[in-house]
TIZA-137629 format. One line per 10 residues: their letters; for each residue x negated, y negated, z negated of N, C-alpha, C. Coordinates in Angstrom, 3 decimals, m for minus. Atoms other than C-alpha are relative to their C-alpha. Last residue first. Example, Ala and Ser with C-alpha at 12.3 -4.5 7.8 and 13.67 -1.06 7.14 Angstrom:
2
sa> 0.820 1.190 0.060 m13.670 1.060 m7.140 0.770 m1.090 m0.730 | m0.890 1.190 0.000 m12.300 4.500 m7.800 m0.900 m1.200 0.000
END
This chain:
280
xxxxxxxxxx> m1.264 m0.460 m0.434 m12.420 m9.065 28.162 0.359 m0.469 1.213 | m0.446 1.436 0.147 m16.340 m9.047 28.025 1.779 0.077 0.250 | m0.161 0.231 m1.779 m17.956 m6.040 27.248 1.196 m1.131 m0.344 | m1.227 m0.298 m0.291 m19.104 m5.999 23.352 0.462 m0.405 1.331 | 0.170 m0.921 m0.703 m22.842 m6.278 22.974 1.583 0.616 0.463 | 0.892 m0.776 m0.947 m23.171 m9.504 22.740 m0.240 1.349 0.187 | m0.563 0.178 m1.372 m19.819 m10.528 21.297 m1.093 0.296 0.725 | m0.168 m1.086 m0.413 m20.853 m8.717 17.853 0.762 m0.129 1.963 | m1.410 0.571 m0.387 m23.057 m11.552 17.092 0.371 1.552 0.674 | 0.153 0.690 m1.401 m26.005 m9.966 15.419 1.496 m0.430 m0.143
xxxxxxxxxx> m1.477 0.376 m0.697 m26.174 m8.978 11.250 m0.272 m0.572 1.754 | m0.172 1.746 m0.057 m29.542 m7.733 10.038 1.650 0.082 1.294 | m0.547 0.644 0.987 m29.714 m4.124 9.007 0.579 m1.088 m0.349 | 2.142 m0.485 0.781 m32.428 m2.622 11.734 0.946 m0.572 m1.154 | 1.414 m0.500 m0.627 m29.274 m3.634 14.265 m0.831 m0.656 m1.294 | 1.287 0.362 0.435 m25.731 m4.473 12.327 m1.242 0.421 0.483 | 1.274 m0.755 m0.612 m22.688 m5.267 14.128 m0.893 m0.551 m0.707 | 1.706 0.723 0.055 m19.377 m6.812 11.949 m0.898 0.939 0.917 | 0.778 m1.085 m0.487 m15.840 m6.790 12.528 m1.388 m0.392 0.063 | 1.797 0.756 m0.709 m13.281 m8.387 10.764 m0.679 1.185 0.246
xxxxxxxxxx> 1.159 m1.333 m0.554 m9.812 m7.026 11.828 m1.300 m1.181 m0.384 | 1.417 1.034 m0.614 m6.694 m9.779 11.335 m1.088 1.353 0.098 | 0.868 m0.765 0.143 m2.632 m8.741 10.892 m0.985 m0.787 0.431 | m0.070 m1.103 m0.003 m2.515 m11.434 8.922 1.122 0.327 1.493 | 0.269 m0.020 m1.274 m3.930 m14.518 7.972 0.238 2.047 0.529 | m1.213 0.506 m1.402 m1.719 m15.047 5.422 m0.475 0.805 1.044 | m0.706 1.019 0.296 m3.911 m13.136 2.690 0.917 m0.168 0.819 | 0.827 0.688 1.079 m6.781 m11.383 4.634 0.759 m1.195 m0.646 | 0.396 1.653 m0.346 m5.752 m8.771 7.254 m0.167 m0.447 m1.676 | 0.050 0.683 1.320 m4.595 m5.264 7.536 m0.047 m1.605 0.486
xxxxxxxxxx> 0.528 1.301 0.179 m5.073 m3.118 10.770 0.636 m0.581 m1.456 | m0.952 0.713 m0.214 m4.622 0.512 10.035 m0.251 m1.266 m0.217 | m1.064 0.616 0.696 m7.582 2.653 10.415 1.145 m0.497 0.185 | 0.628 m0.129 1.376 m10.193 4.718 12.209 0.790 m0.731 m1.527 | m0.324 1.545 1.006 m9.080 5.390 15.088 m0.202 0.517 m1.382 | m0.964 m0.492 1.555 m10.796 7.021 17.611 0.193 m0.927 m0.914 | m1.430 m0.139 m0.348 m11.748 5.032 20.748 0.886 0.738 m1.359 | m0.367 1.260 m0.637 m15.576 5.795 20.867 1.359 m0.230 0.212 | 0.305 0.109 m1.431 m15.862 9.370 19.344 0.441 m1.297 0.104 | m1.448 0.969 m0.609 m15.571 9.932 15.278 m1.259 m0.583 1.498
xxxxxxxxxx> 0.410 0.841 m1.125 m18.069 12.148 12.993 1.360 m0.349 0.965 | m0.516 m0.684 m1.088 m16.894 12.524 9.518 m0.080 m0.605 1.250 | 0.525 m0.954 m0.186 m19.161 12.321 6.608 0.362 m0.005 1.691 | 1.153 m0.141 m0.226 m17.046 9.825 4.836 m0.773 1.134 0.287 | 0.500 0.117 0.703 m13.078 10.006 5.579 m1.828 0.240 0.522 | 1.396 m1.251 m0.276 m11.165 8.782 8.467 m0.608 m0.131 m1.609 | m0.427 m0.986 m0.335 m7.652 6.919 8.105 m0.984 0.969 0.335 | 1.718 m0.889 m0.398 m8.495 3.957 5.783 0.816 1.540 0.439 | 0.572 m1.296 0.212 m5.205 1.793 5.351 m0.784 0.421 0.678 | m1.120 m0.128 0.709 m4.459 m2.028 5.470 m0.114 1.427 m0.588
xxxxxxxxxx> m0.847 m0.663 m0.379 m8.141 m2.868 6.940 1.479 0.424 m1.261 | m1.257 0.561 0.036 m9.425 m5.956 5.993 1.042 1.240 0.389 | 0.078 0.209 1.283 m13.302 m4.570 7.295 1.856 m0.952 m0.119 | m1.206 0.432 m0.778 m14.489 m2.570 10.409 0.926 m0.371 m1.869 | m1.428 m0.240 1.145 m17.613 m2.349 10.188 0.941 m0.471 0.522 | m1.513 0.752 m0.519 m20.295 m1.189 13.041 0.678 0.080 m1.117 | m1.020 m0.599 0.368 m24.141 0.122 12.397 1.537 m0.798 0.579 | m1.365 0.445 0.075 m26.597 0.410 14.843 0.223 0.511 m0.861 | 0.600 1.392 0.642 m30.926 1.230 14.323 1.606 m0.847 m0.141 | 0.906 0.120 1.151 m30.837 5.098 13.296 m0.029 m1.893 0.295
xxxxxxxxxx> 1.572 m0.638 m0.186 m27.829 5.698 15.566 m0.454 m0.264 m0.943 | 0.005 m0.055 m1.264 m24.071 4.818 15.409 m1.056 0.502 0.662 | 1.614 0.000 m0.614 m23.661 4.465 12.060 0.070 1.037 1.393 | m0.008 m0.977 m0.780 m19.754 3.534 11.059 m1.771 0.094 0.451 | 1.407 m0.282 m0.118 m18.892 2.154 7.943 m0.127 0.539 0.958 | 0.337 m1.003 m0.066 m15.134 1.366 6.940 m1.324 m0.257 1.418 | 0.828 0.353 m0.760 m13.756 m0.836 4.593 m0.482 1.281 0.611 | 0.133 m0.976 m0.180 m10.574 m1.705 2.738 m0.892 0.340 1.160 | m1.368 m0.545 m0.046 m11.059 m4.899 1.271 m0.449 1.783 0.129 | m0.335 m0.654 m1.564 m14.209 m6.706 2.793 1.097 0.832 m0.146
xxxxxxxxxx> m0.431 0.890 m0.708 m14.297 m9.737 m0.079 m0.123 1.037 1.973 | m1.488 1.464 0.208 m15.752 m7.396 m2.614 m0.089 m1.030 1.131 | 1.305 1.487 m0.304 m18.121 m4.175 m1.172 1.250 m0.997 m0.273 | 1.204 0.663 1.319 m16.205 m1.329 m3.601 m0.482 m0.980 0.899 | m0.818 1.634 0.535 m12.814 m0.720 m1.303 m0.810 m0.676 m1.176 | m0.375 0.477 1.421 m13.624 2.378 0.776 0.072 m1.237 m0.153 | m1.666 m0.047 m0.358 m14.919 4.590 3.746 0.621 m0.062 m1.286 | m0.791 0.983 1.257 m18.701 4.692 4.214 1.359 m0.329 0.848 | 1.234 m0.386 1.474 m21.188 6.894 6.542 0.467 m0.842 m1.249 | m0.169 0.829 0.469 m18.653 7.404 9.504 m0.653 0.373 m1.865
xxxxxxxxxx> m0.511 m0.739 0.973 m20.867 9.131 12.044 0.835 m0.997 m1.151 | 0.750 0.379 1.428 m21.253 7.875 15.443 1.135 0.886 m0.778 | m0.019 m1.355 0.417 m19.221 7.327 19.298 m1.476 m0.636 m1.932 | 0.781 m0.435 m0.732 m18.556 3.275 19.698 m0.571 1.769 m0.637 | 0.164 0.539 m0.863 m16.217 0.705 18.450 m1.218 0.718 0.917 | 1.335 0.224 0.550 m14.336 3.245 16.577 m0.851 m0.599 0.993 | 0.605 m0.570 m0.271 m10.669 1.763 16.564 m1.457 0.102 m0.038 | 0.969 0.539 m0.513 m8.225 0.161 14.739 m1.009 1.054 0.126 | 1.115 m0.614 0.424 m4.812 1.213 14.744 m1.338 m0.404 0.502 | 1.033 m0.047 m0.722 m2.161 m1.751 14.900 m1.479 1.264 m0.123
xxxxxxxxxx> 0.135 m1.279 0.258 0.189 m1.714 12.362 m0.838 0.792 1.594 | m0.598 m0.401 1.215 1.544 m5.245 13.104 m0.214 1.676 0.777 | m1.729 m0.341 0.082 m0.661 m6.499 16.105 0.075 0.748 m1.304 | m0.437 m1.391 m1.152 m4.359 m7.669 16.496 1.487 m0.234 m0.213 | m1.802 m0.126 m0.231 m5.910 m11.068 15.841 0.293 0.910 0.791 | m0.699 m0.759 m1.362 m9.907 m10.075 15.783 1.129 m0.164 m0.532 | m0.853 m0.380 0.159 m12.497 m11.897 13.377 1.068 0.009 0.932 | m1.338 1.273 m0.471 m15.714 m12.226 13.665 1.113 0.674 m0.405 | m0.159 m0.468 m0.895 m19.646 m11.239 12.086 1.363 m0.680 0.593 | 0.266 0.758 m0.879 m22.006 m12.508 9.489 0.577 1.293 1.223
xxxxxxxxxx> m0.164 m1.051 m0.667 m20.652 m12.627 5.976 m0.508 0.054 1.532 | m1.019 m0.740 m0.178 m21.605 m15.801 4.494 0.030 1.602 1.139 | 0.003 m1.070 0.366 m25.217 m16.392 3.200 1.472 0.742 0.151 | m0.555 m0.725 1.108 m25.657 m19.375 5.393 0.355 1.720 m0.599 | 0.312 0.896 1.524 m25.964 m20.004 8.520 0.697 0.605 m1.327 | 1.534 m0.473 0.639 m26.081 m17.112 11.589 m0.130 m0.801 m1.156 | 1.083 0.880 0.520 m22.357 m17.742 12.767 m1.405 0.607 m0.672 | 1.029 m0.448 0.985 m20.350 m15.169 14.549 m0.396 m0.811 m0.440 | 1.288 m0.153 m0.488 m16.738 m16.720 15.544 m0.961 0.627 m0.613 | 0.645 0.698 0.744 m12.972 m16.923 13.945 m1.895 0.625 0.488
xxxxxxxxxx> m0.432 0.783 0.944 m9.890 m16.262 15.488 m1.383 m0.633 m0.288 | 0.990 0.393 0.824 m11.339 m13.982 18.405 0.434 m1.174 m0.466 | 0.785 1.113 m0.367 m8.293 m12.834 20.579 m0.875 m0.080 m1.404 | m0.380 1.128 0.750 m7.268 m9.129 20.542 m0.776 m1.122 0.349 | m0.019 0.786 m1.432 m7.383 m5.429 21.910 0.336 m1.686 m1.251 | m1.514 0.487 0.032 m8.529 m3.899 18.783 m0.316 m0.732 1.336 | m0.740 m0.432 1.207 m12.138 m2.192 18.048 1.672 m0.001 0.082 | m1.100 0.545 1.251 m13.163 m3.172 21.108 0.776 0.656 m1.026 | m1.645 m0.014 m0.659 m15.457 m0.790 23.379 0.121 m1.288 m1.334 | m0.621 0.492 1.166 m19.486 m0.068 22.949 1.780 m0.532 0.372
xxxxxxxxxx> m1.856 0.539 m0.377 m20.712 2.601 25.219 0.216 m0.834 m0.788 | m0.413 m0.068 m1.619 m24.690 3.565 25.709 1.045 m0.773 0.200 | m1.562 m0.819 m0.255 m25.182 2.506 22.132 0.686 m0.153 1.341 | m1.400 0.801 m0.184 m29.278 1.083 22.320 1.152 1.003 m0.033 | m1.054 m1.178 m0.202 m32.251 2.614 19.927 1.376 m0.411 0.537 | m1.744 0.506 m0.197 m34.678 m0.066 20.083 0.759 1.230 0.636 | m0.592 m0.066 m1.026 m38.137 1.154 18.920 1.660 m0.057 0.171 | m0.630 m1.282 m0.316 m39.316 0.351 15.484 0.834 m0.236 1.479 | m0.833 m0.379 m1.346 m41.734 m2.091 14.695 1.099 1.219 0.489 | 0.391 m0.990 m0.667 m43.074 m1.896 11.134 0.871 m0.471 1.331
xxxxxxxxxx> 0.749 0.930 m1.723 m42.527 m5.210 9.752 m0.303 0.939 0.799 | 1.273 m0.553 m0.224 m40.518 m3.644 6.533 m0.210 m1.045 1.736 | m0.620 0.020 m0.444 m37.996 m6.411 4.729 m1.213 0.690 0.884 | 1.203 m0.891 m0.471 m38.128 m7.312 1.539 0.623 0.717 1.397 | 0.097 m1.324 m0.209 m35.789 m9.522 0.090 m0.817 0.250 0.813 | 0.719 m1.291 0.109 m36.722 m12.428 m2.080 0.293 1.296 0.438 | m0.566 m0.818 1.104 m35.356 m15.225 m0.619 m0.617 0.888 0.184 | 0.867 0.472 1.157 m37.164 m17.704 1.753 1.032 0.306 m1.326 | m0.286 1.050 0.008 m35.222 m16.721 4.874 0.021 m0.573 m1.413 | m0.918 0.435 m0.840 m37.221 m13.547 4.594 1.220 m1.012 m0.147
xxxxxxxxxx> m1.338 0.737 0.767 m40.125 m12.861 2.548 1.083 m0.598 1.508 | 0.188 1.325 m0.012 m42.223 m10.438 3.724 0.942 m0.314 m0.756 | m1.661 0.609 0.709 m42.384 m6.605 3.214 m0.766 m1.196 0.451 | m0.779 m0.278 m0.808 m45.232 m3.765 4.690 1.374 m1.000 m0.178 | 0.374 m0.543 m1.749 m48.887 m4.625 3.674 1.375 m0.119 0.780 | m0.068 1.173 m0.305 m47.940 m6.265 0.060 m0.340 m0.243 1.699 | m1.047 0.888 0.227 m45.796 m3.227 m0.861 m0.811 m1.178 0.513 | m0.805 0.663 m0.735 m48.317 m0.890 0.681 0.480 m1.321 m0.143 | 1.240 0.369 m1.264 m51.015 m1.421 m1.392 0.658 m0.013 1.057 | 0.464 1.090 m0.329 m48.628 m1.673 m4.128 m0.687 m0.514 0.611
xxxxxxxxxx> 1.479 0.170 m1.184 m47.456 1.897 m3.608 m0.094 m1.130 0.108 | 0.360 1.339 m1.177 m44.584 2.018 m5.997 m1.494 0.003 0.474 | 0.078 1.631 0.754 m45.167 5.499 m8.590 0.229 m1.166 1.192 | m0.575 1.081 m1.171 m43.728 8.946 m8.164 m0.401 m1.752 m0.404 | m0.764 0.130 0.257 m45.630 12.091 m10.600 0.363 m1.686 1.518 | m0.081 1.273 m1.344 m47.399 14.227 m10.231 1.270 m0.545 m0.517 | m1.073 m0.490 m0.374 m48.883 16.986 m13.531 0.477 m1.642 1.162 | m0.194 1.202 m1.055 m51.848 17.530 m14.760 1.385 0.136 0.234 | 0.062 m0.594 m1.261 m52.214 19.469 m18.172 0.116 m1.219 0.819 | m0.962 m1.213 m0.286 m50.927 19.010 m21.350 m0.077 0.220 1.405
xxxxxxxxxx> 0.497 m0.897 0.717 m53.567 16.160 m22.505 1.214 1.644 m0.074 | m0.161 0.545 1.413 m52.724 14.176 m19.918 m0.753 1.111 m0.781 | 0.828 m0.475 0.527 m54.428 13.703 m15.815 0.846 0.070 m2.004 | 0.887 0.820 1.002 m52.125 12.099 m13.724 m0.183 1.318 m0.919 | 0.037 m1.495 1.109 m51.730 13.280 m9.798 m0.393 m1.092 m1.437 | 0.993 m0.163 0.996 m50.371 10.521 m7.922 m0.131 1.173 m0.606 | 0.051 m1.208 0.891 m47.194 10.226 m5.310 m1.523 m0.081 m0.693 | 0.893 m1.009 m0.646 m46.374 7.499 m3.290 m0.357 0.873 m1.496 | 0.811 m0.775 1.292 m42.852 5.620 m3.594 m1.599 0.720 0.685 | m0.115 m1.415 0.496 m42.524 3.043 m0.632 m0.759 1.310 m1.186
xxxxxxxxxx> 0.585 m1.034 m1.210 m42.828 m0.727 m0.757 0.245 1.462 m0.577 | 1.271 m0.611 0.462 m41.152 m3.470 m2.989 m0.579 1.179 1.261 | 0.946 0.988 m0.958 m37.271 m4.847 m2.437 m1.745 0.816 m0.721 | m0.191 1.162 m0.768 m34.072 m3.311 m3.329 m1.389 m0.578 0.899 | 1.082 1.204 m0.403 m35.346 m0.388 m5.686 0.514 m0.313 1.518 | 0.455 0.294 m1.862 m31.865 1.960 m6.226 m0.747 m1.324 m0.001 | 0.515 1.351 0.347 m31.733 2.986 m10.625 m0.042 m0.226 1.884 | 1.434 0.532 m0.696 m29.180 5.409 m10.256 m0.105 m1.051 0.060 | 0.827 0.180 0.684 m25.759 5.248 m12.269 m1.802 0.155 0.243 | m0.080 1.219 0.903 m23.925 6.966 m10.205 m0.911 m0.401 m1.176
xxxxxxxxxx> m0.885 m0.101 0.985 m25.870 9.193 m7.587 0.827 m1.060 m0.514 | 0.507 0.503 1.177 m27.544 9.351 m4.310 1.019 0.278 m1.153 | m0.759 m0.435 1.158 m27.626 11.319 m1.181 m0.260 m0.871 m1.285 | m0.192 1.146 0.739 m29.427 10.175 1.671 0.790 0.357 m1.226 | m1.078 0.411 m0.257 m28.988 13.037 4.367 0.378 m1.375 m1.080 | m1.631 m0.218 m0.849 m31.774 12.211 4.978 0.562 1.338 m0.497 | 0.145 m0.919 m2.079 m34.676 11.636 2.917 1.746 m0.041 m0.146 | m1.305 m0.631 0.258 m34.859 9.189 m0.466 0.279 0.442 1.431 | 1.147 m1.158 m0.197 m38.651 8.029 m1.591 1.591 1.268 0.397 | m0.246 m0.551 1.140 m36.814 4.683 m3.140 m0.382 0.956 0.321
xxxxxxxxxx> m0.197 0.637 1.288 m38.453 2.184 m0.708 m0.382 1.705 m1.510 | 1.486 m0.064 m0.473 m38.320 4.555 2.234 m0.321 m0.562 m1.517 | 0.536 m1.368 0.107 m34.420 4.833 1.581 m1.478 0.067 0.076 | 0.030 m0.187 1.620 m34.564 1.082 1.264 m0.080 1.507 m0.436 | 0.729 0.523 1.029 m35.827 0.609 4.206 0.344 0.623 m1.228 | 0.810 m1.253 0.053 m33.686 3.147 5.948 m0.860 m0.665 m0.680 | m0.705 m1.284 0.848 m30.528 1.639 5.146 m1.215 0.608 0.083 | 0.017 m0.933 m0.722 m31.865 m1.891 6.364 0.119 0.768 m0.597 | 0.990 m1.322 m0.109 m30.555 m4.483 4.323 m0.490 0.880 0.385 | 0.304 0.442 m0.763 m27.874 m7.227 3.929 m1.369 0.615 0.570
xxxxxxxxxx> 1.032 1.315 0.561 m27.305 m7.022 0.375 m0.690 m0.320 1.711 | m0.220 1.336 0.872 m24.099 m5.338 0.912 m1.058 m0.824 0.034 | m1.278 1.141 m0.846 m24.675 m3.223 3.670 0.291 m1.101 m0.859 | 0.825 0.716 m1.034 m28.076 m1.524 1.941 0.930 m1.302 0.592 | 0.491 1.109 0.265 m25.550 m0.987 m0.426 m0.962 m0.376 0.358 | m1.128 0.685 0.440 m22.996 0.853 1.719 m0.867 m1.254 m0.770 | m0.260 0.798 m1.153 m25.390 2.613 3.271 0.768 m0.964 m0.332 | 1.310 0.714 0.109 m27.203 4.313 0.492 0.353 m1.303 1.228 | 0.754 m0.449 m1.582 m23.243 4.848 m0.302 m1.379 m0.759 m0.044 | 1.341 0.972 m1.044 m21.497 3.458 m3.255 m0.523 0.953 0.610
xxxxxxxxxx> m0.608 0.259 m1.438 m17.876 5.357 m4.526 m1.326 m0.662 0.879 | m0.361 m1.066 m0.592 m19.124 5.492 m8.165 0.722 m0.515 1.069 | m1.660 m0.142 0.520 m21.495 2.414 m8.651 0.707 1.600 0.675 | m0.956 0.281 m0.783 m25.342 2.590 m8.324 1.033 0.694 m0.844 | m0.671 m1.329 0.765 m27.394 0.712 m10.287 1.136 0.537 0.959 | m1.384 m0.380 m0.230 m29.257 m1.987 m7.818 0.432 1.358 m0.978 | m0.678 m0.892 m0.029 m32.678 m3.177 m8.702 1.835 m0.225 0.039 | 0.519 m0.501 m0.976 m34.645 m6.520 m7.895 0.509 1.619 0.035 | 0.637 m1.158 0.347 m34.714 m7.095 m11.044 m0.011 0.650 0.640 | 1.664 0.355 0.037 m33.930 m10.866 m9.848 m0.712 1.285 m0.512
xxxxxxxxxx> m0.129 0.290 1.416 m30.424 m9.367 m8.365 m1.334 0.175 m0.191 | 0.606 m1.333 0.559 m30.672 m9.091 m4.333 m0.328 m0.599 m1.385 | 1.209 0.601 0.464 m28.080 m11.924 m3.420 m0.688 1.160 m0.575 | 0.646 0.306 1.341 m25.033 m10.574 m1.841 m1.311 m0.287 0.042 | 0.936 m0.207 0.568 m23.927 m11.116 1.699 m0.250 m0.027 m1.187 | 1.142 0.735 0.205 m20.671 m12.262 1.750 m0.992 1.046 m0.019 | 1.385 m0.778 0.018 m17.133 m11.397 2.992 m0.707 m0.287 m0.108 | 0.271 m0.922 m0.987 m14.293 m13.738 1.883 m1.131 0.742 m0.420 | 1.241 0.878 m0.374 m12.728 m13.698 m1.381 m0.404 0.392 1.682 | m0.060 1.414 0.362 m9.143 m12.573 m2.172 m0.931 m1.454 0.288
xxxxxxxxxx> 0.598 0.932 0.721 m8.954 m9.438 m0.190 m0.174 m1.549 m0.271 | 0.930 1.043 m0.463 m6.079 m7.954 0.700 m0.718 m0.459 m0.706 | 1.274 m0.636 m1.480 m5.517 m4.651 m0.404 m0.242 m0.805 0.625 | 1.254 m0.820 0.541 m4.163 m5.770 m3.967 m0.758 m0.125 1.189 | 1.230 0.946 m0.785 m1.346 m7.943 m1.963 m1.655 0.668 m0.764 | 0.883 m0.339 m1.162 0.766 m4.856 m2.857 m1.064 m0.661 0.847 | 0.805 m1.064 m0.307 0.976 m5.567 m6.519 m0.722 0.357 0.895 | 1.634 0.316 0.598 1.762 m8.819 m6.319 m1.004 0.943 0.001 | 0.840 0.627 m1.554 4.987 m8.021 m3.920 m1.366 m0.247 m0.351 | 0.541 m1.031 m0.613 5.748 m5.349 m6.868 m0.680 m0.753 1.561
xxxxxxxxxx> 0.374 m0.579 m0.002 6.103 m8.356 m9.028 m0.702 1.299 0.702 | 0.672 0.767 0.363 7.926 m10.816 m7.223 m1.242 1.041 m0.477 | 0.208 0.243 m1.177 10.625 m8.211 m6.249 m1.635 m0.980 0.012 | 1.133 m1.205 m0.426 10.699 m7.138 m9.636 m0.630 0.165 1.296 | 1.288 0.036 0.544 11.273 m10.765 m10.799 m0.674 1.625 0.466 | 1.123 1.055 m0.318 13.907 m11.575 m7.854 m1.272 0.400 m1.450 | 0.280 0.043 m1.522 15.866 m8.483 m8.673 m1.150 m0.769 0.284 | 1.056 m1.234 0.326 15.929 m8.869 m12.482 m0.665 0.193 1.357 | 1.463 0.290 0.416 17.342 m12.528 m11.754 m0.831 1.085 m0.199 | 0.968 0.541 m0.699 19.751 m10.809 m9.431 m1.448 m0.734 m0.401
xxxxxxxxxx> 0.016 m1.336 m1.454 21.462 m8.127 m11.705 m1.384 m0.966 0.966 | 1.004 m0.979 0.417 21.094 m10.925 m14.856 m0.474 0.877 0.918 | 1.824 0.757 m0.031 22.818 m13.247 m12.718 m1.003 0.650 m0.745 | 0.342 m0.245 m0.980 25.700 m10.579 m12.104 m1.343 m0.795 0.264 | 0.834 m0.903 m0.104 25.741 m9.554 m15.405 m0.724 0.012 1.366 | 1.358 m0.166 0.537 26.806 m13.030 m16.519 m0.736 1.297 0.748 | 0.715 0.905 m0.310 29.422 m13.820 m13.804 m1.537 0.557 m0.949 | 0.711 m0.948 m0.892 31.059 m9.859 m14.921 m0.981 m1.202 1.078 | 1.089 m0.847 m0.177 31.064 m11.141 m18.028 m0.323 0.528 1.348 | 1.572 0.102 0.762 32.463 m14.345 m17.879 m0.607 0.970 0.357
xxxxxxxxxx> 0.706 0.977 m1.353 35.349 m13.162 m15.362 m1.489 m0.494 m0.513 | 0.461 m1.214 m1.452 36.005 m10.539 m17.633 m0.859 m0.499 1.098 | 1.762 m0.593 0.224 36.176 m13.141 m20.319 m0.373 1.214 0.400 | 1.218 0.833 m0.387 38.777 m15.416 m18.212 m1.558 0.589 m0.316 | 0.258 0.323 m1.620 41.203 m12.386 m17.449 m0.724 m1.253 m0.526 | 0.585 m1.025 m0.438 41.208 m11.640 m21.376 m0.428 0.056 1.476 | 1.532 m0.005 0.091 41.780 m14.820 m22.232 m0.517 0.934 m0.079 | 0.919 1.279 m0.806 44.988 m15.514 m19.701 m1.404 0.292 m0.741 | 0.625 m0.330 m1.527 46.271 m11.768 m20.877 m1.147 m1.091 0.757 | 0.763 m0.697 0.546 45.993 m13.355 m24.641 m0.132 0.541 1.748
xxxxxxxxxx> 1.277 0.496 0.290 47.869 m16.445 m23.507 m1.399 1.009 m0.109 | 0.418 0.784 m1.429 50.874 m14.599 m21.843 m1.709 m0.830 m0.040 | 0.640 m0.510 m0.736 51.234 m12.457 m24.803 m0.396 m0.270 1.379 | 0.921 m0.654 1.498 51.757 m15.120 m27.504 m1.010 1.195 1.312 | 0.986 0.929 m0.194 54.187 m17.127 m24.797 m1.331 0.750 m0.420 | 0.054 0.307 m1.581 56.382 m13.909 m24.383 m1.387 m0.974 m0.194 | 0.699 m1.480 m0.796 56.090 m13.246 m27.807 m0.188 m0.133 1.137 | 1.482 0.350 0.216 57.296 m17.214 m28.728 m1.022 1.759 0.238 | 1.551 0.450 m0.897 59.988 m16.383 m26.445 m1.190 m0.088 m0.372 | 0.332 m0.689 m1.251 61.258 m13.354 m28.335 m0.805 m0.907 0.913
END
C-alpha cells in the first residue's frame, strides 16, 4: 500500500511538471508569433513612406518617355521638371491632355507640324517634328539636355495662396542640384492638408518615386502646387478644389514624421514656395 501511495505521488508530481512545460512552451510560441507578425505587418505599412527623397529625373538619352498606367501629361512633365504645356506642344496634344499607356511622350525637340506626302496610293498627312522650329524654340538648360520653349508667356498670378498646414519649415528651398526643389512643413498626427490655393487637381497617386502619396494641383496655365508624403489621398483627378479644401492626410518620410513636402511650380521650373506664401 505504501509503495502505491509513493508510485502515485510521483506520477501526479510528473504530470504537474509537463503541464507546466507545455503550457511555458506554447506560451513562447504565442509571443514569438506575435512579435514576428507584428514586425511584419509594421513592414507592410511603411509602404507609403517613401524610401528615397524627391528628385528631378534626368530626361532619358531617347529623349522619350513611355507612359505608365496612372501617369498624367502633368505628372510627367512634373517629374522631369518640365512645363506641361511644352511638352503638350511638343507632342501635338490639346487640352484636356489625355494620354495613354504605353505612349511614346517626346521630352525635348519642337512641335509636331503636319505635311502632305505624296505615295503611290494617293496623298495622305501625316505628323512629323518641325526642325525649323526645334532649333528656333528650345535651349539647353543648366547644360542638360532638356528643352525648354523661350516664347514669353505672360504671368498668370494666384490672387490667394494660404498654407497647406499650419507648421514650422524643417527643411528649406534650395536651387542646387537635381534634388527635388521645394520644403518641408512639421504638421500634427492626422493633420488634413490643404489646397494651397483655388484650381483643378490634375494628379492624385503614388507613381513619381521618392514623393509617396502625391497630389497635383494646377492653379492656372503658369502655377502648379504639390503636396507630397501624404498618408492618404482624399480628392480624386479631375476634381476642382477651393483654397482651404483638403486634400489629404498628412504622412511623412520614414521617422520624420508627420512632415508635408510642398513644392510651387511657375512655367514648370521649381520657385521657393516661401515667396508667394504670406508670411506667418
Amino acid at each position: 500500500m505504501q509503495e502505491a501511495k509513493v508510485l502515485r505521488t510521483f506520477i501526479n508530481k510528473f504530470f504537474t511538471m509537463t503541464q507546466r512545460f507545455i503550457v511555458v512552451i506554447s506560451v513562447c510560441l504565442l509571443v514569438t508569433g506575435c512579435a514576428s507578425d507584428s514586425f511584419h505587418y509594421g513592414s507592410i505599412g511603411n509602404t507609403r513612406s517613401t524610401s528615397s527623397s524627391p528628385k528631378t529625373k534626368s530626361i532619358p538619352s531617347s529623349g522619350i518617355h513611355r507612359v505608365q498606367s496612372g501617369d498624367t501629361l502633368f505628372s510627367i512633365a512634373f517629374s522631369y521638371g518640365l512645363d506641361y504645356r511644352n511638352v503638350a506642344n511638343i507632342n501635338g496634344i490639346d487640352s484636356p491632355y489625355v494620354i495613354y499607356p504605353n505612349q511614346k511622350i517626346r521630352l525635348r525637340g519642337g512641335p509636331k507640324s503636319v505635311r502632305k506626302v505624296t505615295t503611290t496610293r494617293g496623298t495622305k498627312t501625316v505628323s512629323t517634328p518641325d526642325e525649323s522650329v526645334t532649333k528656333n524654340s528650345t535651349e539647353k538648360v543648366n547644360s542638360s539636355s532638356r528643352s525648354v520653349s523661350t516664347v514669353n508667356i505672360p504671368d498668370q498670378k494666384v490672387s490667394v495662396w494660404r498654407w497647406p498646414i499650419a507648421g514650422s519649415v524643417t527643411k528649406s528651398f534650395s536651387n542646387a542640384g537635381v534634388s527635388s526643389k521645394g520644403i518641408d512643413i512639421r504638421g500634427k498626427d492626422s493633420e488634413h492638408v490643404k489646397a494651397a490655393a483655388d484650381g483643378v487637381v490634375v494628379y492624385a497617386g503614388n507613381g513619381l518615386i521618392g514623393y509617396g502619396n502625391l497630389v497635383i494641383v494646377k492653379h492656372n496655365d503658369v502655377y502648379l502646387s504639390a503636396y507630397a508624403y501624404n498618408d492618404r489621398i482624399l480628392v480624386k483627378e479631375k476634381q476642382s478644389v477651393r483654397a482651404g479644401d483638403s486634400l489629404a492626410i498628412i504622412g511623412g518620410k520614414g521617422s520624420e514624421r508627420p512632415l508635408l513636402h510642398f513644392e510651387v511650380r511657375r512655367d514648370g521650373q521649381p520657385i521657393d514656395p516661401l515667396k508667394v506664401l504670406p508670411k506667418q
